[in-house]
C-alpha positions in Angstrom: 47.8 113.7 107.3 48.1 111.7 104.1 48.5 115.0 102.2 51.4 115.7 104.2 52.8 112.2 104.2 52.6 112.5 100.4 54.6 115.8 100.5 57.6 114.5 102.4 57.7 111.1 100.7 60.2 111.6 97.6 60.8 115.1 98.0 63.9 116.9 99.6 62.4 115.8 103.0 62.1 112.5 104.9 58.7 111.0 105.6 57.5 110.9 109.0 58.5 107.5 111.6 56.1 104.7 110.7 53.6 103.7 113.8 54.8 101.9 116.6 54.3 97.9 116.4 53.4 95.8 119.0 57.3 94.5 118.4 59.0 97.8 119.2 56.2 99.1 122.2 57.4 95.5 123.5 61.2 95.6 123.5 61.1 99.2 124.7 59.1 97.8 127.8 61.4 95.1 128.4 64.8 98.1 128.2 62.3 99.5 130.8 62.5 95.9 133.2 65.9 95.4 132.5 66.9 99.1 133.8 65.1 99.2 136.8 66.0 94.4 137.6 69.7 96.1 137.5 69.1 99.2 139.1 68.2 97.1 142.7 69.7 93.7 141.6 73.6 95.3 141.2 75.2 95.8 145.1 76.4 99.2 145.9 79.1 101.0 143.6 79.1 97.6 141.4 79.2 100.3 138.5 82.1 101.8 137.1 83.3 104.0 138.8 80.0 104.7 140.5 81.3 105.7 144.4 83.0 108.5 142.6 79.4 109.5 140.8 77.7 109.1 144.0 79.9 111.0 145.9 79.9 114.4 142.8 75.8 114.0 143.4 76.0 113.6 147.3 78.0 117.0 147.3 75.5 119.0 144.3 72.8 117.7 147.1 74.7 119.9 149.4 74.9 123.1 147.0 78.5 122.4 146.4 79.0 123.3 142.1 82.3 123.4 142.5 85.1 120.8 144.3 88.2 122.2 146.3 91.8 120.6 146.9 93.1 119.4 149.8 96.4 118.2 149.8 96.5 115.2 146.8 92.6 115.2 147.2 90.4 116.7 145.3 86.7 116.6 146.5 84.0 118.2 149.1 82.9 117.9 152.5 80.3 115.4 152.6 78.5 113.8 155.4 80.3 111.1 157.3 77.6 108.4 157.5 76.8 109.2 153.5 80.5 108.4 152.8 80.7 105.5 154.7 78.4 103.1 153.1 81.1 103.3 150.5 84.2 103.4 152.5 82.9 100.7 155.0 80.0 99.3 153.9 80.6 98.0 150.2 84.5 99.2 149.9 85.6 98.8 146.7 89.0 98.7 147.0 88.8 94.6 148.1 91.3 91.8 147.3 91.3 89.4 144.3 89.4 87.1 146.2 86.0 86.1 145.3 83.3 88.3 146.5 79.7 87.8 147.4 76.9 89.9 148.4 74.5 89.1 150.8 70.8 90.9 151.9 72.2 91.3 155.7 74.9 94.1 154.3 72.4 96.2 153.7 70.4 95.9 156.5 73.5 96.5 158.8 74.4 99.6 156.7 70.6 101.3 157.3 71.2 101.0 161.2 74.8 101.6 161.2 74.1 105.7 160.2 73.4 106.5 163.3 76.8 105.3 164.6 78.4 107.9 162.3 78.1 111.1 162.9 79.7 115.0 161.5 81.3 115.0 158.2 84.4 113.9 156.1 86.2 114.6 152.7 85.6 112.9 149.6 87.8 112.4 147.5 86.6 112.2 144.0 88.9 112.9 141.5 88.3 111.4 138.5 85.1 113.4 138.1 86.0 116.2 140.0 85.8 118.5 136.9 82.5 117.1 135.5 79.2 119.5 135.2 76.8 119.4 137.9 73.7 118.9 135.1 75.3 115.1 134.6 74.7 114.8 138.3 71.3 116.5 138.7 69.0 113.4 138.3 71.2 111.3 141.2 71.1 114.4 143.1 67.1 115.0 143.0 67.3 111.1 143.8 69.4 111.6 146.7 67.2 114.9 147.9 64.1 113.0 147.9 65.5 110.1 149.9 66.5 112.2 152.6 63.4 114.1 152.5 61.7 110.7 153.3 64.2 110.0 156.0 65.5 106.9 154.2 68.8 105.6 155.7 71.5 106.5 153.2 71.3 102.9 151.5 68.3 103.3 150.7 68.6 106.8 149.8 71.3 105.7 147.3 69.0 103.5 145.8 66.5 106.2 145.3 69.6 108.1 143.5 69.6 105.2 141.3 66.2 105.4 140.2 65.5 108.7 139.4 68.4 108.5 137.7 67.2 105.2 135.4 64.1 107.2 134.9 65.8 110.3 133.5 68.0 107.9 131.0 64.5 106.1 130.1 63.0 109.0 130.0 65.6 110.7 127.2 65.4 107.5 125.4 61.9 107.3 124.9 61.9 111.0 123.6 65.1 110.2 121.4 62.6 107.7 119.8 59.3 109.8 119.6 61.1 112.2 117.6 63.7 110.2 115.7 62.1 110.5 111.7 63.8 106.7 110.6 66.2 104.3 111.7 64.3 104.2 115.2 65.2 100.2 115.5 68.6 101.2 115.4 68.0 103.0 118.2 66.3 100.4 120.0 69.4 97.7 119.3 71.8 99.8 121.0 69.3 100.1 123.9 68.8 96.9 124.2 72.2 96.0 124.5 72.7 94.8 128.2 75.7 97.8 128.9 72.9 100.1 128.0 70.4 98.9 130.8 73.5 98.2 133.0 74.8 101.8 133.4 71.4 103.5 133.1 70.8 101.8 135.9 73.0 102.9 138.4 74.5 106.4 139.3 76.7 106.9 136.8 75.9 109.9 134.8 76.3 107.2 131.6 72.4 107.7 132.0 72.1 111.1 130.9 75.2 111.1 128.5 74.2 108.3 126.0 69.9 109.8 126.6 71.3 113.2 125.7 73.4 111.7 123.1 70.4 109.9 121.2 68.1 113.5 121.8 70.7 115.3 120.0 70.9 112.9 117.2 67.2 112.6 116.9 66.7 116.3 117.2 69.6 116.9 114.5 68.1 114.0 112.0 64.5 115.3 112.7 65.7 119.2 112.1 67.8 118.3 109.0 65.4 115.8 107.1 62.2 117.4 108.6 63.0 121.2 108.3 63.7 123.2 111.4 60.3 124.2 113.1 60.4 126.8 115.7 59.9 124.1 118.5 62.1 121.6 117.1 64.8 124.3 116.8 64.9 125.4 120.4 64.6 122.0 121.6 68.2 121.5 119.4 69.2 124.9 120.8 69.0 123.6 124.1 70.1 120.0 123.6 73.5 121.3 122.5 74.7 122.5 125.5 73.7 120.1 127.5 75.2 117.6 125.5 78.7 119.6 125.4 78.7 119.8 129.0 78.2 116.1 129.1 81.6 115.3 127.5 82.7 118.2 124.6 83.5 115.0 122.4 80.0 114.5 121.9 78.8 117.4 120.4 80.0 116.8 116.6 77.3 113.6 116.9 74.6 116.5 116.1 76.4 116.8 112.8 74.2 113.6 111.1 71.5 115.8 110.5 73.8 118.0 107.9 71.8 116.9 104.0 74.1 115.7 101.6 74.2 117.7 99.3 72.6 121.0 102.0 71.3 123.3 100.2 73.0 126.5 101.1 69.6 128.5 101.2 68.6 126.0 103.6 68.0 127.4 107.1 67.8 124.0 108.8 71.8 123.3 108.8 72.3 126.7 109.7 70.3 125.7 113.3 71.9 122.4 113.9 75.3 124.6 113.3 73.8 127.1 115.4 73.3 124.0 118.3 76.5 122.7 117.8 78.6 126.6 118.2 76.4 127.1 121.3 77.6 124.1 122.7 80.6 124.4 122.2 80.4 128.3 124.0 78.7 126.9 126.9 81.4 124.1 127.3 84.0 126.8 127.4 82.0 129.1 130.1 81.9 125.9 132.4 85.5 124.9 131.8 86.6 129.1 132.5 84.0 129.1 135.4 85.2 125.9 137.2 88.7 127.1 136.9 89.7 124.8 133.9 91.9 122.6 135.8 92.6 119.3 135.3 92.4 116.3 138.2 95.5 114.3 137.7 94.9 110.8 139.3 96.5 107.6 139.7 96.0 105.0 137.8 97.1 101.6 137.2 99.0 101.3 133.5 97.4 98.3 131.1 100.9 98.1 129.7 103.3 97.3 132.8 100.5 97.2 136.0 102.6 99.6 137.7 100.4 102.9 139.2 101.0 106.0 137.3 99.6 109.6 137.3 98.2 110.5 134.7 99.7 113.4 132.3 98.8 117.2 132.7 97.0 118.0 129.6 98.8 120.6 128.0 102.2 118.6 128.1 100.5 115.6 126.5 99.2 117.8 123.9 103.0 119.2 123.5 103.5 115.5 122.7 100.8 115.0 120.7 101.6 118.1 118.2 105.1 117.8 118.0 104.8 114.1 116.3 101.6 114.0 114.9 102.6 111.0 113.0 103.7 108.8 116.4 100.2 109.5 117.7 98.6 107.5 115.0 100.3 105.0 115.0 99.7 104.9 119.1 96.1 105.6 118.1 96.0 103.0 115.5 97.6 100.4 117.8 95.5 100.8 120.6 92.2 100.5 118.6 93.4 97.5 116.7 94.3 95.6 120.3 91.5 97.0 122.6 88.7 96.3 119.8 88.0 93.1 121.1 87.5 94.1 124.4 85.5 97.4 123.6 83.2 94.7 121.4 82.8 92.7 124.8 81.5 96.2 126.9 79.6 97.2 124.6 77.3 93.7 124.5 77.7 93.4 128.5 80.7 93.2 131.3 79.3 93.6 134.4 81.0 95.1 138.1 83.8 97.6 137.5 84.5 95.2 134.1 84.9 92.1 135.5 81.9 89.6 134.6 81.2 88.4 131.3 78.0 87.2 130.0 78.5 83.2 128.5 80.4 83.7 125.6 77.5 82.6 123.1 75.9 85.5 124.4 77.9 87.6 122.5 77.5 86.3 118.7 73.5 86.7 120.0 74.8 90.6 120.7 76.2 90.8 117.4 72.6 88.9 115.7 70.5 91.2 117.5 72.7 94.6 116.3 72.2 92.7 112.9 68.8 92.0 113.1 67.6 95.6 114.1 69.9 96.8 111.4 67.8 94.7 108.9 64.8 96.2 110.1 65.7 99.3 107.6 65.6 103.1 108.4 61.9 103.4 106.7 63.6 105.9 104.4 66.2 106.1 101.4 69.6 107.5 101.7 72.6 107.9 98.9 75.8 106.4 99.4 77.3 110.1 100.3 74.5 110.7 103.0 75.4 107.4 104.3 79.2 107.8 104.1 78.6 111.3 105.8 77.3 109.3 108.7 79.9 107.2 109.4 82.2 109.5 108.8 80.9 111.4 111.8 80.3 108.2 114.1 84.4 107.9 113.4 85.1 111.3 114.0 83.7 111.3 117.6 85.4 107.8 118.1 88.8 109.2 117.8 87.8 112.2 119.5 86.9 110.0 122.6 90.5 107.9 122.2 92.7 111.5 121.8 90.2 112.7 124.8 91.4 109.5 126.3 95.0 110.2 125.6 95.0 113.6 126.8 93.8 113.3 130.4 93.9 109.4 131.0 97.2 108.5 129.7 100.5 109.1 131.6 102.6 111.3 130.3 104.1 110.0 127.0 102.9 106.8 127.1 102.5 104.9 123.4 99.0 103.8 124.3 95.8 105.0 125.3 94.4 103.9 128.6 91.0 104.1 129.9 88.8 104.1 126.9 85.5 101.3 127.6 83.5 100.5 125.0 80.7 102.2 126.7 82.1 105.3 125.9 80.6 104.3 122.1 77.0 104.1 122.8 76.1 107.2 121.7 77.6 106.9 118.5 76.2 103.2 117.5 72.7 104.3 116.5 74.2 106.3 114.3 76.4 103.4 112.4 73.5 101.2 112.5 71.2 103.8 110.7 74.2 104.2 108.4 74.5 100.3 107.5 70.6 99.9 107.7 68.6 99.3 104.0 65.9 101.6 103.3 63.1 99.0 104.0 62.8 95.6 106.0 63.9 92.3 104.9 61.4 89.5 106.2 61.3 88.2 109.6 64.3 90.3 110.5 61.8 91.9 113.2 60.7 88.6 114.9 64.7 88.0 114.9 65.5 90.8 116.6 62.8 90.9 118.9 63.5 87.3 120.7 67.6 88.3 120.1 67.3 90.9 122.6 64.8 88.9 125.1 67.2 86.1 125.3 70.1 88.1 125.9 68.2 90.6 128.3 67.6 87.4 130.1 71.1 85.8 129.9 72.7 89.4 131.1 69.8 89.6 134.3 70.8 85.9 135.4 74.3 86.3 135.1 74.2 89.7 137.2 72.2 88.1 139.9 74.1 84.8 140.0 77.8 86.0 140.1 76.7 89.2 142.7 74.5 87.5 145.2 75.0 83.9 144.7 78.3 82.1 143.2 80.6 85.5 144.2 83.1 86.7 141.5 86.7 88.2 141.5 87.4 91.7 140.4 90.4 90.9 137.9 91.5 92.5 134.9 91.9 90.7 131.7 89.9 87.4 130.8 89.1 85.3 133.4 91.0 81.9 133.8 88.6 78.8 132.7 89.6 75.3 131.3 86.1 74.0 129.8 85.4 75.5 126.6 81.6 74.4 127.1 81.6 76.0 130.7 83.1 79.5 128.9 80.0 79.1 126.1 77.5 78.5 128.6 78.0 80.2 131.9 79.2 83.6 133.2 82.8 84.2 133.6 82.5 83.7 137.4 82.2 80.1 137.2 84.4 79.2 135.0 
């Protein structure tokens, strides 16, 4: 082994991860506690968007791929007891008046199924077009809940699990193979938004997992060389990654060398991955029918509900003045970067809790901290320019993604981007921005960073959801004690 250490180390390829320390094996266990505290802590469809998720899984549990219109809906059949501790149970369609939880809501949901009997139709349209392999880990959840004749609250919860284990389960391989920069990796998982949504049954679990294989893999194939293995394993992480959202595919780009040797076989397979993808995201969109679910929303700009625009005649839009959508692009960025910096730390509910605002700078010391950790390897300024310059190419792929299918129809904004969305592509920066080795104590920094705020992000779930109550609100919550805004969550201020 130290042969082949010597081989790699100052040569045209990387040297090998270092060991694991006692640091890393411990933050990655407490991602692990932090998943599965939110995972049963957070009530019923307290995740964005998550009665929608549940109902795509609920209807892949019943062999239904594909989802039919009715009318304005756009959904499946699903069973009418399933659907209802949604609709009934934990609605969350509720009035801007503070809301609490309590343990007795879900044990009157587990002995209301039998009250509720035949079927219904669900109407999920926001995900309507979205590939069943997102849903397959909630589904298996949901499969083996039944199967153990759980009511459906519990069975939801089971949903939630297998789906925090799949997430866990693609992160931990993301950093098994990832050859440097593997704190990076573990900053962005230790973020609380990470644990948050991998933790519930939004497919957010397998997207930003898949998101980190496909960068390992690609990093691993392109600094490593492309063994058979680690080339099929690409081969079949780019599909699945396309069909997770098409934006993401160009993240697998990282692992191009700067300067690639042409006679170099390994960025012809990461190439390979990426023009696979990219076929396989086409099949799915010509075998669902390409069509795009227009919804309702509720516009940031004027709070009026809007539909939002058919693709093709916002990309009409888009092409005939090119130059107005950057400046709508460039707009929108500049005023929603703030709040994209808050999601990304931790905002809890469909958006609507925030962490104590100190919590934040700690975010921002504990991104800082890992990135001062080092990669472990030495990069050039174009290698590390390449980077970024692929982290910001999928960023405004997301926004015009955004624009295209969120938006109404020739609006000069972009509505519904979440700062989520940029997970998978902050690894990548952080490697980017990270020096080639450590700078002292930076570990021990980072390491009780992301305990604290771990912590700080589990109490402020279980306070404002089963104890205090919050209101779902857009916008910053109203508060008049600067202290009480530093030092508490957003619900009691």
């Amino acid at each position: 082994m130290r042969n082949e250490r010597s081989r790699f180390t100052g040569t045209a390829n990387m040297l090998f991860a270092a060991p694991w320390t006692v640091i890393e094996t411990l933050l990655l266990t407490s991602v692990c506690i932090a998943t599965f505290f939110f995972a049963i802590v957070t009530p019923p469809f307290q995740a964005p968007d998550e009665n929608q998720h549940y109902m795509k899984a609920l209807a892949l549990t019943q062999g239904i791929v594909l989802s039919e219109q009715r009318g304005e809906a756009i959904g499946a059949e699903l069973p009418r007891a399933a659907l209802d501790i949604h609709g009934v149970d934990f609605p969350t369609d509720v009035p801007p008046t503070p809301r609490r939880f309590d343990r007795a809501q879900i044990v009157d949901s587990a002995a209301a199924d039998a009250g509720r009997p035949g079927t219904a139709f669900a109407d999920f349209p926001n995900v309507a077009s979205y590939a069943p392999s997102l849903y397959a880990p909630g589904a298996v959840g949901l499969t083996l809940g039944r199967a153990l004749d759980l009511p459906w609250i519990d069975t939801f919860y089971v949903g939630r699990l297998v789906n925090a284990l799949t997430g866990l389960a693609l992160l931990i391989a993301a950093l098994r193979l990832l050859p440097f920069g593997r704190n990076a990796l573990l900053a962005t998982a230790l973020l609380p938004t990470f644990a948050y949504q991998t933790g519930s049954l939004s497919p957010d679990a397998v997207i930003n997992g898949l998101g980190f294989l496909g960068l390992a893999l690609a990093l691993r194939t392109g600094f490593m060389g492309a063994a058979p293995a680690r080339s099929a394993a690409l081969l079949v992480t780019g599909p699945l990654l396309a069909l997770c959202k098409g934006v993401y595919l160009p993240i697998m780009a990282a692992g191009l060398r700067w300067p690639q040797d042409r006679r170099d076989l390994r960025a012809g397979v990461i190439l390979g991955a990426m023009v696979l993808g990219a076929i396989v995201f086409v099949g799915w969109m010509h075998y669902s029918g390409g069509s795009q679910a227009l919804y309702h929303i509720q516009s940031r700009k004027t709070g009026e509900t809007m539909m939002t625009a058919p693709l093709r005649d916002q990309l009409a839009i888009l092409l005939h003045d090119p130059v107005g959508y950057v400046s709508i692009l460039v707009s929108s960025v500049v005023e929603r970067a703030p709040i994209y910096a808050l999601q990304i730390v931790g905002r809890f509910g469909w958006n609507a809790i925030l962490l104590p605002l100190f919590a934040y700078p700690l975010g921002l010391l504990m991104l800082g901290a890992g990135v001062a950790n080092g990669s472990g390897a030495r990069f050039g300024f174009g290698q590390r320019l390449w980077w970024l310059a692929v982290a910001a190419g999928v960023a405004l792929l997301i926004e015009t993604a955004m624009y295209l299918t969120g938006t109404p129809l020739g609006a000069d904004y972009i509505q519904g981007t979440q700062g989520r969305y940029f997970l998978p592509l902050l690894p990548l920066v952080l490697i980017a921005l990270s020096p080639d080795s450590a700078i002292r104590g930076a570990q021990r920094i980072f390491a009780v960073a992301a305990i604290v705020l771990l912590l700080i992000a589990a109490a402020t779930v279980f306070d404002s959801f089963w104890v205090h109550g919050f209101v779902t609100s857009d916008g910053m919550p109203p508060h008049e004690s600067i202290a009480r805004a530093l030092l508490l969550p957003s619900p009691r201020w």
